[in-house]
C-alpha positions in Angstrom: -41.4 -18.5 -50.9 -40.2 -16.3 -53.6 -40.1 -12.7 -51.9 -38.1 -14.9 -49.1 -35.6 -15.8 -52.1 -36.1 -11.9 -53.8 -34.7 -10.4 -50.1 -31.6 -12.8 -50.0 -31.0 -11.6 -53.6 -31.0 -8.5 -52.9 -29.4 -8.6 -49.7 -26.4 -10.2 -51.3 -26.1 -7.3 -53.9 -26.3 -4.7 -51.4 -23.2 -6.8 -49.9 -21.4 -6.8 -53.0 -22.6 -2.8 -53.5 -20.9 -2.1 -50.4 -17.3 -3.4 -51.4 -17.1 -1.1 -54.0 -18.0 2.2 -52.2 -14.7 1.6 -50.2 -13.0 3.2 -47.4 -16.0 1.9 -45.1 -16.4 3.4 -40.8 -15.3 0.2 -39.0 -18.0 -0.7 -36.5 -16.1 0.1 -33.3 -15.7 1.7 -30.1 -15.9 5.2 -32.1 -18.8 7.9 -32.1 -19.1 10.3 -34.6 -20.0 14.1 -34.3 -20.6 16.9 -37.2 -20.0 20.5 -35.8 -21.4 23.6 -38.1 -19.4 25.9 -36.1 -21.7 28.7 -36.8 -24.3 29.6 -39.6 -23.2 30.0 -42.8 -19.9 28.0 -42.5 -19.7 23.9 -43.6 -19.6 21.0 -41.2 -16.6 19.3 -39.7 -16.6 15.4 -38.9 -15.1 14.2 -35.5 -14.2 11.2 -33.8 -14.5 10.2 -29.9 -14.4 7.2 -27.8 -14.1 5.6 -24.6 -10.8 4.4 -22.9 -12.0 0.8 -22.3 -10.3 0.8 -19.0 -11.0 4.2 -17.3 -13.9 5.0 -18.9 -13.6 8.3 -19.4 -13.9 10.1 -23.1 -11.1 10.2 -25.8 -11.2 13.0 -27.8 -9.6 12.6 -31.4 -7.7 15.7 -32.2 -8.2 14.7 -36.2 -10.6 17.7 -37.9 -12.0 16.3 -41.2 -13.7 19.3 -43.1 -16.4 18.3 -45.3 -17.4 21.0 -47.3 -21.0 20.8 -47.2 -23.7 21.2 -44.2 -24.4 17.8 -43.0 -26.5 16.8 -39.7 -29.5 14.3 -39.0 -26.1 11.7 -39.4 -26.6 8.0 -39.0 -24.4 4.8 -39.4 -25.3 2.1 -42.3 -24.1 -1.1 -41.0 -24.4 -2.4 -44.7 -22.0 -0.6 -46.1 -19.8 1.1 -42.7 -20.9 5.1 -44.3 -22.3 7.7 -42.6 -25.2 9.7 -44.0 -26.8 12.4 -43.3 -29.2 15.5 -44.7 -28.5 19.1 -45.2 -31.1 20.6 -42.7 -32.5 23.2 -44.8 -31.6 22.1 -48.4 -32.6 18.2 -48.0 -30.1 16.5 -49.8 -28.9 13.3 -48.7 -24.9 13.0 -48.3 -23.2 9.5 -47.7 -19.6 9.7 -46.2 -16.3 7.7 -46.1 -13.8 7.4 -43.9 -11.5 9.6 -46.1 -14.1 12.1 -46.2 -15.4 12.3 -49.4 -19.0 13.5 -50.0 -21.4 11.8 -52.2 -24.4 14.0 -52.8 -27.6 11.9 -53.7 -29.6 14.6 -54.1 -33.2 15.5 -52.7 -35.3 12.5 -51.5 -37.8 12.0 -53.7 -40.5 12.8 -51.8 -39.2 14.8 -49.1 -40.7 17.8 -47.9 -38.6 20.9 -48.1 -40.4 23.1 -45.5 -39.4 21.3 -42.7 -36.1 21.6 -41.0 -34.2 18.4 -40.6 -31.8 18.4 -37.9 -32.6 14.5 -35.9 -32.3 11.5 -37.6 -31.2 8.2 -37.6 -30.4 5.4 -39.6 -32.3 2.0 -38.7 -30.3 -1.1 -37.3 -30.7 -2.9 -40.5 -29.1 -0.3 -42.2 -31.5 0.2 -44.7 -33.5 3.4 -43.8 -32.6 6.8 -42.1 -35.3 8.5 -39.9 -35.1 12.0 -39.8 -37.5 14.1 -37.9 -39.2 17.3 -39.9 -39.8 20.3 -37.9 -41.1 23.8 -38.6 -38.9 26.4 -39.4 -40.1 29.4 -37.6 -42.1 27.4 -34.4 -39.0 24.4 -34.2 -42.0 22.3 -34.0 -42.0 18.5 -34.6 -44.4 17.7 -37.1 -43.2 14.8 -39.0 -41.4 11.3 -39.6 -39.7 10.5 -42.7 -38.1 7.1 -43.2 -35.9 7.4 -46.6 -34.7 4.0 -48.3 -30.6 4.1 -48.8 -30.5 1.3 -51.2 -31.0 4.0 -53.9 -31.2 4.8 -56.3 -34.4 6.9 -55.9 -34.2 7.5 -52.4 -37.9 7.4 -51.7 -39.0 9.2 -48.6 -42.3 8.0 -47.0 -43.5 9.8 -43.5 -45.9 9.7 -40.9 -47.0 12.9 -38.6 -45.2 13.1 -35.2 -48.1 12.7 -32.6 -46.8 14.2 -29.3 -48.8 16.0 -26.2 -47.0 18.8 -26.2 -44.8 20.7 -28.7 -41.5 18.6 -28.9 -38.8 19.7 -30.7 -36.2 16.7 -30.9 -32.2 17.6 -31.1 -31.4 14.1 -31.9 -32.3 10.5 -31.6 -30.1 7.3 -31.2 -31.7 3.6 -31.2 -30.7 1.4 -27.9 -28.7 -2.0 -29.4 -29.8 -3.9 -26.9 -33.8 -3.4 -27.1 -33.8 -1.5 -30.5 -36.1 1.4 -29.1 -35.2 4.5 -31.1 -34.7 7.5 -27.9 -34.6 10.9 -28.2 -34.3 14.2 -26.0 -36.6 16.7 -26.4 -35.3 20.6 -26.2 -38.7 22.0 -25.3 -39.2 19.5 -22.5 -35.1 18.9 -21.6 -36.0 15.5 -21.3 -35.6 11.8 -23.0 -38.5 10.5 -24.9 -39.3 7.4 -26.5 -40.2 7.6 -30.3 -41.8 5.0 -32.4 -41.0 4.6 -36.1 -44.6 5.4 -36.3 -44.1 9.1 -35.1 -45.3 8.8 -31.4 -43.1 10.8 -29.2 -44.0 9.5 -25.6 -42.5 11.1 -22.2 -40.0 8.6 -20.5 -38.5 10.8 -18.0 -37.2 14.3 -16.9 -34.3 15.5 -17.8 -31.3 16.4 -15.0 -31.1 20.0 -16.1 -33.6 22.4 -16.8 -31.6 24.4 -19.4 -30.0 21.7 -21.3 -30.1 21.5 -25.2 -28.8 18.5 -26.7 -27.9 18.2 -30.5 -26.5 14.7 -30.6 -27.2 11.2 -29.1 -25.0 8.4 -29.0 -25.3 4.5 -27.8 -21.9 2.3 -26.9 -21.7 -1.6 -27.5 -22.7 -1.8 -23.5 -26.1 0.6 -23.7 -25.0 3.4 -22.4 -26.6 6.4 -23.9 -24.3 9.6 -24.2 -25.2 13.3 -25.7 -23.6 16.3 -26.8 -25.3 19.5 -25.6 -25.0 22.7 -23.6 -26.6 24.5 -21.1 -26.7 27.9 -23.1 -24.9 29.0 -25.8 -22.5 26.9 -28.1 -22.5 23.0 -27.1 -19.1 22.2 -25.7 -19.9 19.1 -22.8 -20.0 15.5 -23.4 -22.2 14.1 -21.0 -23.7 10.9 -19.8 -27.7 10.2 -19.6 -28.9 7.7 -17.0 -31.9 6.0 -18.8 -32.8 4.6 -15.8 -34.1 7.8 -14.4 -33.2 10.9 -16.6 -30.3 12.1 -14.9 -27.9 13.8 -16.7 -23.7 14.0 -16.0 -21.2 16.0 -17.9 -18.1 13.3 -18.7 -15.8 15.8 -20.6 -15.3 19.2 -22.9 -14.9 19.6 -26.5 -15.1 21.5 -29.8 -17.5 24.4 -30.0 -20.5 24.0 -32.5 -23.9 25.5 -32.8 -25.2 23.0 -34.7 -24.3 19.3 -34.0 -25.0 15.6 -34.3 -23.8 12.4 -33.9 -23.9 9.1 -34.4 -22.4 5.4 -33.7 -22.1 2.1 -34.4 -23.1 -0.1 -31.0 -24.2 -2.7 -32.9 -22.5 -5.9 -32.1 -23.5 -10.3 -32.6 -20.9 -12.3 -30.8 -20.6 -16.0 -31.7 -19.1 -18.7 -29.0 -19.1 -22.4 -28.8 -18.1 -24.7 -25.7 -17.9 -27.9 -25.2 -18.7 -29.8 -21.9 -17.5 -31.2 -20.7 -13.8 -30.0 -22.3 -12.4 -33.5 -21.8 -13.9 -36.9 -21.9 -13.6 -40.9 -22.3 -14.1 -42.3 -25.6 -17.8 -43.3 -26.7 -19.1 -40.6 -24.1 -21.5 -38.2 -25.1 -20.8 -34.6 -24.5 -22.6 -31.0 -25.2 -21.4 -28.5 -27.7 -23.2 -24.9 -26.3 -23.3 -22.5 -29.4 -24.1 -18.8 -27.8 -25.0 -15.8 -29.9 -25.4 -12.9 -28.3 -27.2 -10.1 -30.4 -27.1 -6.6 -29.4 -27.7 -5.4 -32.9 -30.6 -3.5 -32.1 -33.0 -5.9 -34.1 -33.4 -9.5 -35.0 -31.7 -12.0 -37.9 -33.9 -14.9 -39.3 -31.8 -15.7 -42.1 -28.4 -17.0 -40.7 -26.8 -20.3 -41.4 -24.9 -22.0 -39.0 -22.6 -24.9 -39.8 -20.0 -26.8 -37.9 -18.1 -29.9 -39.4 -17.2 -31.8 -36.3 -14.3 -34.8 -36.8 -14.7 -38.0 -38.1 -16.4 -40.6 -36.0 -18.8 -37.8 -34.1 -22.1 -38.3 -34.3 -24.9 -35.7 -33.5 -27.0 -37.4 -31.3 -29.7 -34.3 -30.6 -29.8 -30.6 -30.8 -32.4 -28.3 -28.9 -32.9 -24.5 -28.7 -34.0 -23.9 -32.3 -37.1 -22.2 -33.4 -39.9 -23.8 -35.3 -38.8 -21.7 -38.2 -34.8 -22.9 -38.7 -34.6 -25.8 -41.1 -32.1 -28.6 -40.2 -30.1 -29.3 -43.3 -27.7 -31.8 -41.6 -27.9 -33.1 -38.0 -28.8 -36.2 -35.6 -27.0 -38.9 -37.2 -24.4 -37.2 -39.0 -21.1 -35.1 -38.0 -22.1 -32.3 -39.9 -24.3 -29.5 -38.8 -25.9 -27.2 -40.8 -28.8 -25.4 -40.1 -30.7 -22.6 -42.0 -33.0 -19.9 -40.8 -31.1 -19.6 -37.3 -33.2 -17.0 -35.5 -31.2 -14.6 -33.7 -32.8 -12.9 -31.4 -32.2 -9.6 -29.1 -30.4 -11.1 -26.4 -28.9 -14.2 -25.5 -29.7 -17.5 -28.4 -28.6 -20.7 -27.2 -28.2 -24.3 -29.7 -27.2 -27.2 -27.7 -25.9 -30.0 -29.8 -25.7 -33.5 -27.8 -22.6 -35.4 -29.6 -21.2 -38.7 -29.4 -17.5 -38.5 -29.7 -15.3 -41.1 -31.2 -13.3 -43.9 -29.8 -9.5 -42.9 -30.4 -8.2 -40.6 -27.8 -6.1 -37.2 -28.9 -7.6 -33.5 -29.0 -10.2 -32.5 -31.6 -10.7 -28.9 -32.3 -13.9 -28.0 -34.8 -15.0 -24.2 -35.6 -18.4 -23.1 -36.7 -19.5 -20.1 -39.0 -22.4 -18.2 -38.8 -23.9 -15.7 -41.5 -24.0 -13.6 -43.3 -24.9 -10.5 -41.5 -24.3 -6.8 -42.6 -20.8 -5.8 -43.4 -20.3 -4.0 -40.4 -21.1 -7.0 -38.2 -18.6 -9.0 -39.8 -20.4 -10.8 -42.7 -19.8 -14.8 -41.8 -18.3 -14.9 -38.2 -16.7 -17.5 -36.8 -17.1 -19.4 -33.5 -14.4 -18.4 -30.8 -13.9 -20.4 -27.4 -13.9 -17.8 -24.9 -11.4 -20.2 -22.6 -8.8 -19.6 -25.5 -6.4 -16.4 -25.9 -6.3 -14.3 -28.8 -9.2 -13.7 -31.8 -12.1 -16.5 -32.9 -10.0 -19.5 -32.0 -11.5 -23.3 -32.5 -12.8 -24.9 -29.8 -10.8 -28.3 -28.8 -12.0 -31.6 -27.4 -9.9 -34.2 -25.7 -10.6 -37.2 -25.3 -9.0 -38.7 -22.9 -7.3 -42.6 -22.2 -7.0 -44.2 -18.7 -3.8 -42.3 -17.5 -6.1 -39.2 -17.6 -9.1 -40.5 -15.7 -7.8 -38.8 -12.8 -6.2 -35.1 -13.0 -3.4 -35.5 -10.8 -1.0 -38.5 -10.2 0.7 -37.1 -6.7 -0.8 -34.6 -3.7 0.0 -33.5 -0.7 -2.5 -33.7 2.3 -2.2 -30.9 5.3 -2.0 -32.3 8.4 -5.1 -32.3 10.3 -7.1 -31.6 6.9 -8.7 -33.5 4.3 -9.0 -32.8 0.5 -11.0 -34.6 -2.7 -9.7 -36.5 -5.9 -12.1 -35.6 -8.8 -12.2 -38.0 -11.3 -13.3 -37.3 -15.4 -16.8 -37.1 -14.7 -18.0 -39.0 -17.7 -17.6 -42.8 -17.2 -21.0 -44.8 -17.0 -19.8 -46.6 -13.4 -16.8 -45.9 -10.5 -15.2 -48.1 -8.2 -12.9 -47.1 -5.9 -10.4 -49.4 -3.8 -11.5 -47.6 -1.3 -15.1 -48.6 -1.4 -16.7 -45.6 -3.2 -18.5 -45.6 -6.6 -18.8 -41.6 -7.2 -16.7 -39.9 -9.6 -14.8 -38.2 -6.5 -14.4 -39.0 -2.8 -12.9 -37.2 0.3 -10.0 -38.3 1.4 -8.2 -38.0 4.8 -5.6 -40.3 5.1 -2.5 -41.1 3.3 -2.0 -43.6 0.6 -2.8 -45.0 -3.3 -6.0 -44.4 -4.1 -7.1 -46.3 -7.4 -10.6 -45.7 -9.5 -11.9 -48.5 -11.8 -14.0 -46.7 -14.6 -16.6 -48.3 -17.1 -17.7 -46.2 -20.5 -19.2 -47.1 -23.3 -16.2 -48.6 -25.1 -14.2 -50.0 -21.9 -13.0 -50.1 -18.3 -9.9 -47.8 -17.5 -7.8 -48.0 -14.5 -5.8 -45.3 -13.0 -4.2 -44.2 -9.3 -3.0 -41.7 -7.4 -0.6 -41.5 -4.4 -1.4 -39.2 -1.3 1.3 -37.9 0.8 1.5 -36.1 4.3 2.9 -33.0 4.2 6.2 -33.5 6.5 6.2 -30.1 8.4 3.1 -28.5 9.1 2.5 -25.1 8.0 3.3 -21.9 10.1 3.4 -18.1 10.0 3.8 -16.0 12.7 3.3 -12.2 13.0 5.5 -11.5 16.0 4.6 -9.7 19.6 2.1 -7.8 19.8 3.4 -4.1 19.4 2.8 0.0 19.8 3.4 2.8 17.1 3.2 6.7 17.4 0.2 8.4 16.2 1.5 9.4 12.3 4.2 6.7 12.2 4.5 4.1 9.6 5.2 0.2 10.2 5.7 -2.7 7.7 4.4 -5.9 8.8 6.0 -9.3 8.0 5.5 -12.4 8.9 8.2 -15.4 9.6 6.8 -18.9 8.0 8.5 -22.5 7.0 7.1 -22.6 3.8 8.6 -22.0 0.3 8.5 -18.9 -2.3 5.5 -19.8 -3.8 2.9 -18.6 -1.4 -0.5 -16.6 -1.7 -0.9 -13.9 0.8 -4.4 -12.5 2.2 -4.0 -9.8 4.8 -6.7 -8.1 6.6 -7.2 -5.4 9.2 -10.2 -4.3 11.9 -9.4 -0.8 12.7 -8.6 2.1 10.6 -5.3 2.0 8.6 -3.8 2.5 5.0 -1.9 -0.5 3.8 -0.4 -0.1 1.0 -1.3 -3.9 -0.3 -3.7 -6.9 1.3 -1.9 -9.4 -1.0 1.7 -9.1 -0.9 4.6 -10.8 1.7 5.3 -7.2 3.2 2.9 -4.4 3.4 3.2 -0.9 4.5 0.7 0.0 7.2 -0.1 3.2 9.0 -2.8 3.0 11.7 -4.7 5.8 12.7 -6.4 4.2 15.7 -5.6 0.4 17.5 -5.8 -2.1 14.6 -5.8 -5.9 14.7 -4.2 -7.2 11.5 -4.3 -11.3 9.9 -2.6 -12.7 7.4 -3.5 -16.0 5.9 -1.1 -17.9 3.4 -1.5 -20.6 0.9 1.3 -22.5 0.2 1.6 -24.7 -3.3 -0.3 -27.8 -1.6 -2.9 -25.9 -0.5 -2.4 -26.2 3.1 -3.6 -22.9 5.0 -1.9 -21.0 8.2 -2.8 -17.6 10.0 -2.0 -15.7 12.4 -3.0 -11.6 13.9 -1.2 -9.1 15.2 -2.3 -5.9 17.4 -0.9 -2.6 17.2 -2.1 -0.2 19.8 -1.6 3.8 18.6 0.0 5.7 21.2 -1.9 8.7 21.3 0.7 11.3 21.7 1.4 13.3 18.6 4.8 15.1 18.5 4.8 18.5 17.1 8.3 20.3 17.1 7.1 24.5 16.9 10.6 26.9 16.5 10.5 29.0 19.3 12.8 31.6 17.0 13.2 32.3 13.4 15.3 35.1 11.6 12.9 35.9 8.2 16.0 37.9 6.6 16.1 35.5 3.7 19.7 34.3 4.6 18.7 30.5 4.0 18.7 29.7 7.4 15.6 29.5 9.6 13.7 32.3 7.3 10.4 30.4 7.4 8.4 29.8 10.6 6.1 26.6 10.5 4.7 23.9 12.7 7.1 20.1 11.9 5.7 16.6 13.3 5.1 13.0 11.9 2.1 11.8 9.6 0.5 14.0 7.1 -2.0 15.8 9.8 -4.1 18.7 8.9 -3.6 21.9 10.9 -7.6 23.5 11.6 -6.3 26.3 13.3 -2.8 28.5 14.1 -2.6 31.1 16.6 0.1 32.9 17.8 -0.6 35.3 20.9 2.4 38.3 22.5 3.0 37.8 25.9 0.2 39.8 27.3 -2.5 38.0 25.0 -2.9 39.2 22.1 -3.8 37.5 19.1 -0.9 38.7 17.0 -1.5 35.9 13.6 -4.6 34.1 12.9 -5.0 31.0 10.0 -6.6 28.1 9.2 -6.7 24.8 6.9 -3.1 23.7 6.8 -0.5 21.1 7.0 2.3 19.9 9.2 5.5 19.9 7.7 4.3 22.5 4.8 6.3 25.7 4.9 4.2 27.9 3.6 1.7 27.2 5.8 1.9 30.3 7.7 5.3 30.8 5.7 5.8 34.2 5.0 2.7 35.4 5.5 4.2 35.6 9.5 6.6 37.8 8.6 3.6 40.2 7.3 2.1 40.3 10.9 5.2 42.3 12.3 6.0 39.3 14.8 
C-alpha cells in the first residue's frame, strides 16, 4: 500500500537526519538527570548507572551546564538526543552528548498556561508526552504529545482524567510491556497513565512524604526515581512495582527541580543451530530468537541469512500471517520481509538440509533496520561463542566423529554411557543395541554402525577399568576448643586434577566448600564430607566429626600498673575465638560493684581499657 511505502520513506530520512545531528547519547546502561539547583538558576545535565556486578548506583562526577532551564526530558531512540521543555516558557530543547542546546522553539500548538515539568518521549522516538499542570493548584489537567520529526513541532493533547487531583513529578515507559508509569506527588504513589490522559491508581507509595521529580527504567525493568522526603531531592531510590514499596539505593547532587530519563530499550538477535554437529544429508534446526524489550512492537524488519552452498531450506515456522517470504523452502537463502517483532520473546525455526561434504559451516543473519539507537541492522550472535555478534558454525561431521570420545575409563563398581551423534536414521551396536547411546558396564570395544541419508559410518571406542579404585580419607575422628580454628584435609590416590565438594551438618565457618583444604571453625559438634571427582569421573567420599569441647579459656590479669610505662597499662579480658563479652564486672573484696560495662570483645583492649583506670580501681 502506498502509506506503508510513504512510512519506510520517511523512516529512512529520519535515519539519515539523525547522522548529521552528531554527537548522539549511546543507548546504554546510563540514566540521565537535569538538576535546576534552585529558581532562577539554569539546568545541569548528569549521568548515573548501575555497577553490573554489585548493583549498586554509580554516580558520574562529570557536571555538564546547559545554560537554559530544561526538564520534562526524554530519550529519542532515532536520533540518541535528549529533549526536553522549559517548564514555564515551553520551548522545546534537543541535546547532544557535548552539550550543545538546540532551541526549537514553542510547540506550535502548545498551551503556555500550564506548567510542564513530566514528560516523556515515546518508544518509537517519535513523540514526547509531557504532562500540563496548573500553575497556582499544581493540578494535572492535560496531555500533550508533540511530533520531533519537526519542523513544526505540532502539539496535540487530550485532558488528564483522574479521580483525584494528581499532580505527576515524572513519568517513565516500562521496556518490557510499554506502559507509560508515573508517581503522583499528591497521592506519593505510582500510577498508570495512558497516552490517552487516564491516570489510574496502581499502588501506594512506601512513604507518605515522598516527592519524586524523576523516573527511570533499566534494560532489566527495574524502575528507579529521584526524590526526597522534604526539602531538596538528594536520594536515589528503588520502586518495587510489584507492590509500591519504595528503597533509598544511594545520595546525590541537590536540586529542586529535577528529571530524568533513560534509554532501556534493547532487541537482541540470536541464532542456534541443533543440533551444533551432524552427519551429512541430516536435517537440522536453525532457532533465530529476538528478544524485544523496546517498549513497543517492529512490523517492518527484514531478516536474511545466506546459508552455504548445498543447504536447502526444507521449512520455516513461527512467522506471522503478515511477513512475506521472499526466499525460502527450496533455496539456501532466506529472506523474509515484514518480520513482526513483538514485546517479548519471537521465535523463527528454519528446518535445513545440510550438504554432503563434511568440515564446519558458519552463516550470520541480519536483521533491520530499527532506530539508531537499537543498532540499525543487527546481526545474529551465537550466544555459545565468546566475544560480540559472532557467526554461528555447523559441523558436519564424518564417521571418526560419530562417537565423541575414542578412550574412557570405567570406575570400578560403576557404569557410564557412550552417546553417539544423535542424527543418523538407524544404530547398531556390536553389542546388540540400536539407540544412539547405551549403558555400559563392562570393559571392552564398543563399535556403532550408523545409517544416514547419504551412507553408513562406522566408528569404536575402547573402555578401560580404572586400575586403582578411588579413595579419600578424612582421618580419625577428632575434638577442638570452643574458638579454635582447624583445617581439614583429606589423603586420596588420585591425581591433581580433582573437583572438590565439601559439606557440613552443624554450625561452622569454612572458609571454602570447593577447594582441597578448607579452614573451618565450629561453633558446636559438626560432621563434615567431602566428595571428589577425579578426571574419569569416578566419585569417593568420606565424613569426618569434630566434637567442640565446651570449655572456653579466658586468661583475666589479676594486676595491671596503668602508669603508661608500656607495660601492662591496659586491663582487659584475652581468650581464643572472636567472642562477644555481654557483661564485665569487677567487685572489691567486700562486694562492691566497683566497674560496670557491657557489649564488648575478647582480646580488644579498649574494652574496658582505660576507662578502668577512671573507676579508681
Amino acid at each position: 500500500m502506498w502509506w506503508k511505502a510513504a512510512i519506510a520513506v520517511v523512516f529512512v530520512a529520519i535515519l539519515a537526519m539523525s547522522q548529521l545531528q552528531g554527537q548522539p547519547f549511546p543507548c546504554d546502561r546510563n540514566k540521565y538527570i537535569a538538576v535546576t539547583p534552585a529558581v532562577g538558576q539554569t539546568t545541569q545535565l548528569r549521568s548515573w548507572t548501575l555497577d553490573p556486578a554489585t548493583g549498586q548506583p554509580v554516580f558520574n562526577p562529570a557536571v555538564v551546564e546547559l545554560n537554559v532551564v530544561v526538564n520534562a526530558l526524554g530519550y529519542s531512540v532515532i536520533d540518541g538526543h535528549l529533549y526536553g521543555l522549559d517548564p514555564l516558557n515551553g520551548n522545546l530543547y534537543r541535546i547532544n552528548s557535548a552539550g550543545n542546546v538546540t532551541d526549537l522553539g514553542v510547540p506550535n500548538g502548545l498551551d503556555l498556561q500550564y506548567e510542564y515539568y513530566a514528560g516523556e518521549i515515546g518508544p518509537n522516538g517519535q513523540n514526547i508526552y509531557v504532562i500540563g499542570r496548573t500553575r497556582d493548584t499544581k493540578v494535572d489537567r492535560v496531555m500533550y504529545s508533540i511530533g520531533l520529526l519537526g519542523p513544526t513541532y505540532h502539539a496535540g493533547y487530550v485532558s488528564v482524567v483522574c479521580d483525584w487531583a494528581s499532580s505527576i513529578g515524572d513519568v517513565a515507559f516500562n521496556p518490557l510491556f510499554g506502559i507509560l508509569v508515573g508517581f503522583d506527588n499528591n497521592t506519593r504513589r505510582l500510577v498508570d497513565v495512558s497516552t490517552g490522559g487516564n491516570v489510574t491508581s496502581t499502588m501506594l507509595g512506601g512513604n507518605s512524604q515522598l516527592n519524586m521529580g524523576s523516573l527511570f527504567y533499566d534494560e532489566q525493568g527495574r524502575l528507579f526515581g529521584y526524590g526526597s522526603t522534604g526539602g531538596p531531592e538528594t536520594q536515589l531510590y528503588q520502586i518495587n512495582t510489584h507492590n509500591g514499596q519504595v528503597s533509598v539505593v544511594g545520595s546525590w547532587v541537590s536540586g529542586r527541580f529535577t528529571d530524568g530519563c533513560s534509554c532501556p530499550y534493547q532487541i537482541t538477535f540470536d541464532k542456534k543451530v541443533l543440533p551444533a554437529a551432524t552427519l551429512p544429508c541430516t536435517e537440522v534446526t536453525y532457532r533465530y530468537e529476538i528478544l524485544n524489550t523496546a517498549g513497543i512492537a517492529y512490523g517492518q524488519a527484514e531478516l536474511r541469512d545466506t546459508l552455504p552452498s548445498g543447504f536447502e531450506i526444507i521449512s520455516i515456522s513461527g512467522l506471522s500471517s503478515l511477513s512475506i517470504i521472499e526466499s525460502g523452502v527450496g533455496s539456501h537463502i532466506l529472506h523474509i520481509r515484514k518480520v513482526q517483532t513483538l514485546l517479548d520473546l519471537n521465535v523463527i525455526e528454519v528446518v535445513v538440509r545440510v550438504g554432503l561434504q563434511t568440515g564446519t559451516y558458519a552463516s550470520q543473519a541480519t536483521l533491520g533496520p530499527f532506530p539508531y539507537a537499537l543498532g540499525g541492522t543487527l546481526l545474529s550472535d551465537d550466544p555459545g561463542q565468546p566475544g560480540g555478534p559472532q557467526p554461528t558454525p555447523l559441523r558436519i561431521i564424518g564417521a571418526a566423529d560419530l562417537i565423541a570420545d575414542t578412550l574412557l575409563f570405567l570406575c570400578q563398581g560403576s557404569s557410564r554411557n557412550i552417546e553417539a551423534n544423535p542424527t543418523a536414521t538407524s544404530y547398531q551396536w556390536n553389542s546388540g543395541e540400536t539407540t544412539d547411546h547405551i549403558g555400559i558396564s563392562s570393559p571392552g570395544v564398543y563399535t556403532l554402525t550408523a545409517i544416514g541419508p547419504c551412507g553408513e559410518y562406522v566408528d569404536s571406542i575402547e573402555i578401560k577399568s580404572v586400575l586403582e579404585p578411588l579413595w579419600v580419607d578424612l582421618g580419625p575422628d577428632r575434638a577442638v576448643s570452643s574458638g579454635d580454628e582447624t583445617v581439614l584435609q583429606g589423603n586420596t590416590n588420585a591425581g591433581t586434577d580433582l573437583l572438590f565438594e565439601w559439606n557440613a551438618q552443624g554450625d561452622t565457618l569454612m572458609s571454602c566448600s570447593d577447594c582441597p583444604h578448607p579452614l573451618v571453625a565450629p561453633t558446636s559438634t559438626t560432621i563434615y564430607s567431602l566428595v571428589v571427582t577425579d578426571e574419569n569421573g569416578c566419585v569417593a567420599s568420606d565424613t569426618l566429626k569434630i566434637d567442640l569441647l565446651p570449655a572456653l579459656r579466658i586468661y583475666a590479669p589479676n594486676a595491671f600498673s596503668p602508669n603508661s610505662d608500656g607495660i601492662n597499662d591496659v586491663f582487659y579480658l584475652q581468650g581464643k575465638g572472636g567472642r562477644s563479652i555481654d557483661r564485665l564486672r569487677i567487685f572489691d573484696r567486700w562486694g562492691n560493684v566497683v566497674f560496670d560495662k557491657t557489649d564488648g570483645q575478647l582480646n580488644d583492649p579498649d574494652f574496658p581499657g582505660m576507662d578502668i583506670t577512671a573507676a579508681n580501681l
